[in-house]
C-alpha positions in Angstrom: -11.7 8.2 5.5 -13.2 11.9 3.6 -16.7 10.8 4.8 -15.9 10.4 8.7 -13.4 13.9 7.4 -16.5 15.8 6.3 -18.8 14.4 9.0 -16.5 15.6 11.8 -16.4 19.0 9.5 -20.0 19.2 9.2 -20.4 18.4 13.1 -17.6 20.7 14.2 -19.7 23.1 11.3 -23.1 22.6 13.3 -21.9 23.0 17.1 -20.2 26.1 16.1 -23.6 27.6 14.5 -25.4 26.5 17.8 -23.0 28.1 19.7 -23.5 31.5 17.6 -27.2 30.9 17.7 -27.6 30.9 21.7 -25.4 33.9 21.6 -27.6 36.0 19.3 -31.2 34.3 21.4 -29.3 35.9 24.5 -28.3 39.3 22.7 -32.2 39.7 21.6 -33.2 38.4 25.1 -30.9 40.8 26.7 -32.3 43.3 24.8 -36.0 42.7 25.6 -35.3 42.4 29.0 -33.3 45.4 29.4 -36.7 47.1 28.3 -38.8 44.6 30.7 -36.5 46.0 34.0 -36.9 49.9 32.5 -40.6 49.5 32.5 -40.6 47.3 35.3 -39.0 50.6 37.2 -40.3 53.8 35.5 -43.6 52.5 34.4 -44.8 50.2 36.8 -43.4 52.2 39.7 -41.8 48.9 41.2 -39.2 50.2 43.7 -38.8 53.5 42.0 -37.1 54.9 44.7 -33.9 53.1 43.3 -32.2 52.9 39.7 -31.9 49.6 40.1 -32.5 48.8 36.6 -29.4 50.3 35.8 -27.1 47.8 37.9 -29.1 44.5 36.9 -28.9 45.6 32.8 -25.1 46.2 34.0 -25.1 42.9 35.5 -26.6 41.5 32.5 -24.1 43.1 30.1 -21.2 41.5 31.8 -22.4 38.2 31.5 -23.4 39.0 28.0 -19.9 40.1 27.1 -18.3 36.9 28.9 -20.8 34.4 26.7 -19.7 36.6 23.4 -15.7 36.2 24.4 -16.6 32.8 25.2 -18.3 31.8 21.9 -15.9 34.1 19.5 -12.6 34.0 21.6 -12.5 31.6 24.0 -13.4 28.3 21.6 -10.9 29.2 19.2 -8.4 29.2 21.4 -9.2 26.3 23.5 -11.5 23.8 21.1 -10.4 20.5 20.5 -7.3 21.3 18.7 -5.9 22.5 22.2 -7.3 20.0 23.8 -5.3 17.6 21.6 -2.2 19.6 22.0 -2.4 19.2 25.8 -3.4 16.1 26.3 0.2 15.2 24.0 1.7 17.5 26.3 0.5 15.7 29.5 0.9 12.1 28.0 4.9 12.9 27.1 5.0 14.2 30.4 4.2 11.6 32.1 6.4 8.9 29.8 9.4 10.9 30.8 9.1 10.5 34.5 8.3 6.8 34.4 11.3 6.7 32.0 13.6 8.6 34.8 11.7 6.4 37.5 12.7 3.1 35.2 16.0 4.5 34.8 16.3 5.1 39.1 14.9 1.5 39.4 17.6 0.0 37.0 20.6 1.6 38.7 19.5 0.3 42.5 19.3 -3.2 40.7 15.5 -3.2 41.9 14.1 -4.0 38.7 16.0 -7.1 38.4 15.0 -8.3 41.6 11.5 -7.8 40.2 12.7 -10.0 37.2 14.4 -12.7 38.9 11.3 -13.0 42.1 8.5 -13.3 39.1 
């Protein structure tokens, strides 16, 4: 029981450091190609009628900021601890209404004739 304890803590350990990893590769990737689309404008003279730079780094930063809530907010809130927690949720749910449903069925006397045909 502690090894298949420390392997689910030492796999939970690992997704969570690839997770930070591919956050940081797109923060340095971000960056580079923030620079890329400057020089790509100013430099190279590649539409430079426009800014346009400006709205696709903009662009970029939102979806930047969405991975970063989604590595450091989002799975903290909703890892498999939630998931657990609402699946319960769902599960005691649905016992209740096939328990009222039962309950319906036993009062009509439908249940029995269910019994007594089988």
């Amino acid at each position: 029981m502690n090894a298949t304890l420390d392997h689910e803590y030492y796999e939970k350990a690992r997704k969570r450091t690839k997770q930070k990893k591919r956050l940081y590769f797109h923060f340095v990737l971000f960056l580079v190609g923030s620079v890329f689309f400057i020089v790509l404008n100013k430099v190279i003279k590649f539409h430079p009628e426009l800014d346009w730079y400006v709205w696709a780094i903009f662009a970029w930063l939102v979806l930047l900021i969405l991975h970063t809530i989604n590595v450091f907010v989002m799975s903290r809130f909703f890892g498999k601890e939630w998931e657990r927690v609402e699946t319960e949720k769902i599960i005691a749910k649905h016992n209740k209404k096939v328990e009222k449903l039962e309950q319906k069925l036993q009062k009509s006397g439908a249940l029995e004739e269910l019994k007594d045909n089988s």
